[in-house]
C-alpha positions in Angstrom: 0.0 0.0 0.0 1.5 3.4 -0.7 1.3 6.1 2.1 -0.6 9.4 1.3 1.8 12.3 1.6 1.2 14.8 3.9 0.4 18.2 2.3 2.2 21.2 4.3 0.0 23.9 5.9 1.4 26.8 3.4 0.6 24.0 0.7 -3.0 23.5 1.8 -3.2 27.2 2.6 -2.6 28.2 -0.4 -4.8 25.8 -2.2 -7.8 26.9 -0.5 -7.1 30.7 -1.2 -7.1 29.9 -4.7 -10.5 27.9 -4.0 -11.9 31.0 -2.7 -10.6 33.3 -5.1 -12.0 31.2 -8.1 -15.3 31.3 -6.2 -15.3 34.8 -5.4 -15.1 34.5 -2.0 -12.2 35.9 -0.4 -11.5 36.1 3.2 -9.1 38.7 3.1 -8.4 40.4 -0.5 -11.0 42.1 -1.9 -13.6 40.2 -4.0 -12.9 42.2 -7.1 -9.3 42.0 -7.3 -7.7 39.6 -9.7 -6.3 36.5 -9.3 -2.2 36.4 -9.1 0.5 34.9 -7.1 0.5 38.3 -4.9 -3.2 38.2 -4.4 -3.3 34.2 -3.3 -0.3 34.7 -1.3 -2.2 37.5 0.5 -5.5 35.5 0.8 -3.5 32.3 2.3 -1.2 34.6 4.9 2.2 33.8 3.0 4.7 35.5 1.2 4.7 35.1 -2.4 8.4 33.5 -2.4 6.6 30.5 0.0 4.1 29.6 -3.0 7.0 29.8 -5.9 9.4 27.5 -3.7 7.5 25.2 -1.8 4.2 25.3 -4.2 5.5 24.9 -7.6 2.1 23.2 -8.7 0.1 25.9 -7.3 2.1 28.1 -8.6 1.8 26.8 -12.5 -2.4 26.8 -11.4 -2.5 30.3 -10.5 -0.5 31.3 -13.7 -3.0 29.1 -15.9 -5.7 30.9 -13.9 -4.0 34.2 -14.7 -4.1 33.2 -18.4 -7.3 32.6 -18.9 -8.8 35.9 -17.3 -6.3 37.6 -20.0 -7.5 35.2 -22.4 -11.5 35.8 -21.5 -10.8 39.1 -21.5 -9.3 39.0 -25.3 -12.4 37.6 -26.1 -14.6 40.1 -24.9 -12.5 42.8 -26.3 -12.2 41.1 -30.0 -16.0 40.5 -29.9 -16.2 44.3 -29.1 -13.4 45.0 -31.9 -15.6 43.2 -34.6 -18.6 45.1 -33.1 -17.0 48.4 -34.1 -15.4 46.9 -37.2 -19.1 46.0 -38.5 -20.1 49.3 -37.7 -17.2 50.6 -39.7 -18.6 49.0 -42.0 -22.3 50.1 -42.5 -21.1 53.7 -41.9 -18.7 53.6 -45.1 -21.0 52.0 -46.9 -23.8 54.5 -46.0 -21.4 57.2 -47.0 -20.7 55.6 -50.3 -24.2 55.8 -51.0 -24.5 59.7 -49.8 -21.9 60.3 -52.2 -23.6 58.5 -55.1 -26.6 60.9 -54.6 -24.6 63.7 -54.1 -23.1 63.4 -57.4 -26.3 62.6 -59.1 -28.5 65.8 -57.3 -24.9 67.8 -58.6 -25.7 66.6 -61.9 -29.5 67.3 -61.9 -28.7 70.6 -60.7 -26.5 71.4 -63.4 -28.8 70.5 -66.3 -31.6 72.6 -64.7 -29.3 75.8 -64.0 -28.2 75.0 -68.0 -31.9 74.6 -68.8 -32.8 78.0 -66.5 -29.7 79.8 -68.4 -31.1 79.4 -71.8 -34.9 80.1 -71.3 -34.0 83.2 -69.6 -32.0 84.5 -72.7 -34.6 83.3 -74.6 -37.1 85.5 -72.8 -34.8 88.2 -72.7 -34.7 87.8 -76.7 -38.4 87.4 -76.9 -39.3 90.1 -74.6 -41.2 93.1 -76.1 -40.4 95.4 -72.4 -37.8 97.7 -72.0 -36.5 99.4 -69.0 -36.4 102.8 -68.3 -33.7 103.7 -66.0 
């Protein structure tokens, strides 16, 4: 039969201040503060030099820990990114479109102030009134 080894108090400590972290329920940091080495060191009443000597496992769990809030957040930021992106988008699209009537109203106007041009000198030409003055 093999023997059970005895975890140490700073090992156990530090196991369940990582336990409580991840549940958000910290006995002594604040419940909003992030998880780190610093943070769980705090939590389990050790120094962080205890949990990267004598804790080496914990230690490689809080980093992976560490990760994936940096990786969750990523996620949330990309997914934001690609938000703005889409809207990017839809707004230079729209603006294509604003332009394309722009240049068509321009081009309306233009006939009509060429079409306005040439019936007034033809009134002027046709006109039987003069001016005095």
């Amino acid at each position: 039969m093999t023997n059970p080894v005895k975890e140490s108090k700073a090992h156990k400590a530090v196991r369940m201040a990582i336990i409580r972290i991840e549940k958000g329920r910290p006995n002594v940091v604040d419940k909003k503060r992030k998880i780190s080495v610093s943070s769980v060191a705090e939590e389990a009443g050790v120094t962080r030099n205890t949990i990267n000597r004598d804790c080496p496992d914990l230690h490689t769990r809080i980093q992976g820990l560490m990760n994936k809030e940096v990786r969750e957040q990523l996620k949330l930021k990309q997914i934001e990114l690609n938000k703005f992106k889409e809207r990017n988008k839809d707004l230079r699209h729209e603006v294509e479109e604003l332009k394309t009537m722009l240049s068509v109203k321009q081009s309306k106007n233009a006939t009509l102030m060429q079409k306005n041009g040439r019936l007034n000198a033809q009134k002027a030409k046709n006109s039987n009134v003069v001016t005095l003055m």
